[in-house]
Each structure stands twice: as C-alpha cells, then as structure tokens.
C-alpha positions as CSV (number, residue, x, y, z in Angstrom):
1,X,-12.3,15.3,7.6
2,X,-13.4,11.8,8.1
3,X,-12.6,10.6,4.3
4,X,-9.1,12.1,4.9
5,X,-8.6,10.0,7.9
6,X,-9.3,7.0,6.4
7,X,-7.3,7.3,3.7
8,X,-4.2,8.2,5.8
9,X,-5.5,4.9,7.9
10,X,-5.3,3.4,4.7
11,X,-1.4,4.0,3.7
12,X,-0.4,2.9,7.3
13,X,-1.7,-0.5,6.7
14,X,-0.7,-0.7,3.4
15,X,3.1,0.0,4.4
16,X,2.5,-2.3,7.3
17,X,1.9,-5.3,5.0
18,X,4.8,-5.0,2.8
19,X,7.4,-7.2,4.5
20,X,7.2,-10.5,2.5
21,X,6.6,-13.7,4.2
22,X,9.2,-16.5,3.3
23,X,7.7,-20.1,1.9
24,X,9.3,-23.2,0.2
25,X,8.1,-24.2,-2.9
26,X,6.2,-27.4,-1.1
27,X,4.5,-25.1,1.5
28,X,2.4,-22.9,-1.5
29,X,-0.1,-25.0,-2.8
30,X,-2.2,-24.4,0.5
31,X,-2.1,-20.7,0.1
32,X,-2.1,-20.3,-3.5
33,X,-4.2,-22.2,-5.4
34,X,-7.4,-20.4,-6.2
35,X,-6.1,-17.0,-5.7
36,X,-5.7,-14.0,-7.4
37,X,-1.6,-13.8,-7.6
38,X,0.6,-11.0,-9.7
39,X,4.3,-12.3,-10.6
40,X,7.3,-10.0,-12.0
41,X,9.1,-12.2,-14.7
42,X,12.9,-12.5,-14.9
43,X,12.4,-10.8,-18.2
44,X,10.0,-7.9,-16.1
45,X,7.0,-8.8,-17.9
46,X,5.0,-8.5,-15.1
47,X,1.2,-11.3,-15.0
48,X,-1.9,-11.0,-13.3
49,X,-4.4,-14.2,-12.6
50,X,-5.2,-16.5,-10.6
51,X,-3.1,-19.5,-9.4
52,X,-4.8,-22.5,-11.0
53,X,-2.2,-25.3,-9.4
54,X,1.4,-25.5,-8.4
55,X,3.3,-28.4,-9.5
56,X,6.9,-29.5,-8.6
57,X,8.4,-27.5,-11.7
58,X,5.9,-24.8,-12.7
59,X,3.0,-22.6,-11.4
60,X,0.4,-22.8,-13.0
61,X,-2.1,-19.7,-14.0
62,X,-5.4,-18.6,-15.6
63,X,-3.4,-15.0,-16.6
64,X,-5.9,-12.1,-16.7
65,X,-3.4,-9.2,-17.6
66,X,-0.2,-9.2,-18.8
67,X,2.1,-6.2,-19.4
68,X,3.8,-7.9,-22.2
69,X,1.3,-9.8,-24.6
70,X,4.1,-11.0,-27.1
71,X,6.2,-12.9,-23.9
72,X,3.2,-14.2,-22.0
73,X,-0.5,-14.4,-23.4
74,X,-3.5,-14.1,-21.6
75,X,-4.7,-17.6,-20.7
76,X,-3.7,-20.6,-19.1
77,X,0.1,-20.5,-18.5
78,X,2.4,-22.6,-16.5
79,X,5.3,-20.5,-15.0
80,X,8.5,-22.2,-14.4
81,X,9.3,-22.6,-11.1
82,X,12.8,-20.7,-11.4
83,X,10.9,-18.0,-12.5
84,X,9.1,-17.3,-9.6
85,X,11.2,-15.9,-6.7
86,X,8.2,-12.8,-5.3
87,X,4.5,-13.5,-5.6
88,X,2.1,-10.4,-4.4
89,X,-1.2,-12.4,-2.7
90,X,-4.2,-10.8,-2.8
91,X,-7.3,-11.1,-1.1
92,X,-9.9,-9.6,0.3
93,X,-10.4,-9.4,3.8
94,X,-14.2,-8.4,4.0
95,X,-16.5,-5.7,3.7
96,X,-16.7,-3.6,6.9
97,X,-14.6,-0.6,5.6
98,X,-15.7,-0.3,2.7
99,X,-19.3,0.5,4.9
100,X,-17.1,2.5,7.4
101,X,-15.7,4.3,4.1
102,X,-19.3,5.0,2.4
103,X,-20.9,5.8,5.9
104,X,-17.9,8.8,6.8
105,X,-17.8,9.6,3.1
106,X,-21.7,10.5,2.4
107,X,-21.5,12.1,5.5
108,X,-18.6,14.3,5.1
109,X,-20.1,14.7,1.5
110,X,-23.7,16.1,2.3
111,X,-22.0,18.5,5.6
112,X,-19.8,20.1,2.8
113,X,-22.1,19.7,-0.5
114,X,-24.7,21.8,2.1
115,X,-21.9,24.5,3.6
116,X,-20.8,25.2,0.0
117,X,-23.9,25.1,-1.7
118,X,-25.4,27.7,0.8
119,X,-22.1,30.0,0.9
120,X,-21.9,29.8,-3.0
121,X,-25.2,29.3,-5.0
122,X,-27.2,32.1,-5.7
123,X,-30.3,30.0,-6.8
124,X,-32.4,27.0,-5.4
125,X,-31.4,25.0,-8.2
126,X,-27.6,25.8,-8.3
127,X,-27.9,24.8,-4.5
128,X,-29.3,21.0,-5.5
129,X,-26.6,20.4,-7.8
130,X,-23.6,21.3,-6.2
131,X,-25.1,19.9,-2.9
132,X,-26.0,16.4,-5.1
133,X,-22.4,17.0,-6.8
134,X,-20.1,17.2,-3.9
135,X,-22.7,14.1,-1.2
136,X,-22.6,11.8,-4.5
137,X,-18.6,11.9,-4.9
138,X,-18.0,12.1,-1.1
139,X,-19.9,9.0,-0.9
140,X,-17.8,7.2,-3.9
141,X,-14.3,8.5,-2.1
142,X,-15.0,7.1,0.5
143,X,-16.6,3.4,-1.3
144,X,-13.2,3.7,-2.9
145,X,-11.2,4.0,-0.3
146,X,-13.1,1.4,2.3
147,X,-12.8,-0.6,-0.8
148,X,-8.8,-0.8,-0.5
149,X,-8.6,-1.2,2.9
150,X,-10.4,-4.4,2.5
151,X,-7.7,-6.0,0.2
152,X,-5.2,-7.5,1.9
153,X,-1.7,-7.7,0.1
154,X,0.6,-10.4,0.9
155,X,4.2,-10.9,-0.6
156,X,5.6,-14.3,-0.3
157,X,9.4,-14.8,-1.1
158,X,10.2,-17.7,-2.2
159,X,13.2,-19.3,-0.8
160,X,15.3,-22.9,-1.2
C-alpha cells in the first residue's frame, strides 16, 4: 500500500513541475553549464548531454544520446542558438526518497512476500523463495520509484 502511495506522490510532482520557466539567452549560462540538458531539434531529432558552455550563437554540448545518429553524433556539439527554443533541466534533488522509497518498499515487500508465502506454499522451501521473490522486488519498486522522485525536471523556454 505504501509503494502505491508513493508512486501516485510521484505523478503529482511530476505534473506539478511541468510549467516551463521563461529565460533569455544571457540569463542561461548560470543555470546550464555543467548540467545534464535534453533539447528537441527543429528537425525532431531529439539530444541528451550535458551543457558544456553557452556562447552568444550556439550551445554547446558533450551529447550522450541522440535519437538520430546521422543528424547529430554523439560528442561534443555546438547547437545553434536558433535551434534551441525548450531545454528539459535535470537534476537531482537528493537522496531522501529514494530511502523513503526502499524503507516502505522492503517493508511492504516482506508483509506480502510472508502473507502469500504462508497462504500459498505448500513446502518450507517454496515459502523462502516466494517470500525472498516478492521482499527483494518490493524493495527495488520502491529504490525505483524514490529514485524518480529525487530528479527534479525543469523546462526553460527560451524567449527574446
């Protein structure tokens, strides 16, 4: 019960955060050099890295992941600055629900890995390993999902 609250917790701040914040070009080197940033392309490719420097006509990137290889390779890159009108910001904001999530999630895991390993195994040893099975991925869902509560999303427009 406790691993399906914080995920629901989870999709409430996620759609919280999804209003972009609006910056002029001379206001993001502050914020975005040295972090991890994902741009769409005018063409939709869509890059992954993080941003290196920004200069007065480009951005530019170490990009870790691009969905179009041919268009823009993996590497450094600069990014002209007309090409950049949404950046998605991402960082991480700590590590205390990711505990939260690990704590509630081995928890939740060994009530129900016990309940349904005494309802449903006939044998000592068919009790162990659906009691280990279900506390070992109770604890992961809720790593996992303490894990992205910590990142914090931000989406900066850029405007004129």
């Amino acid at each position: 019960m406790g691993l399906v609250l914080l995920l629901f917790t989870c999709h409430a701040v996620a759609l919280a955060q999804s209003r972009p914040i609006e910056l002029k070009w001379g206001e993001l080197p502050q914020i975005l050099e040295g972090q991890h940033v994902q741009l769409a392309l005018p063409d939709g490719t869509v890059i992954n890295g993080e941003a290196l420097a920004v200069r007065d006509d480009a951005l530019v990137m170490n990009v870790k992941r691009t969905s179009n290889k041919s268009i823009q390779a993996k590497g450094n890159a600069a990014v002209p600055r007309d090409s950049v009108t949404l950046i998605q910001l991402k960082r991480r904001k700590g590590s205390g629900a990711r505990a939260l999530g690990t704590t509630l999630g081995a928890i939740s895991g060994v009530v129900l890995g016990a309940y349904v390993g005494a309802v449903a195994a006939d044998s000592g040893g068919a009790f162990v390993a659906i009691f280990v099975g279900i506390a070992a991925a109770g604890t992961a869902g809720g790593y996992f999902a303490g894990k992205e509560m910590d990142k914090q999303v931000t989406y900066i427009k850029v405007v004129p």
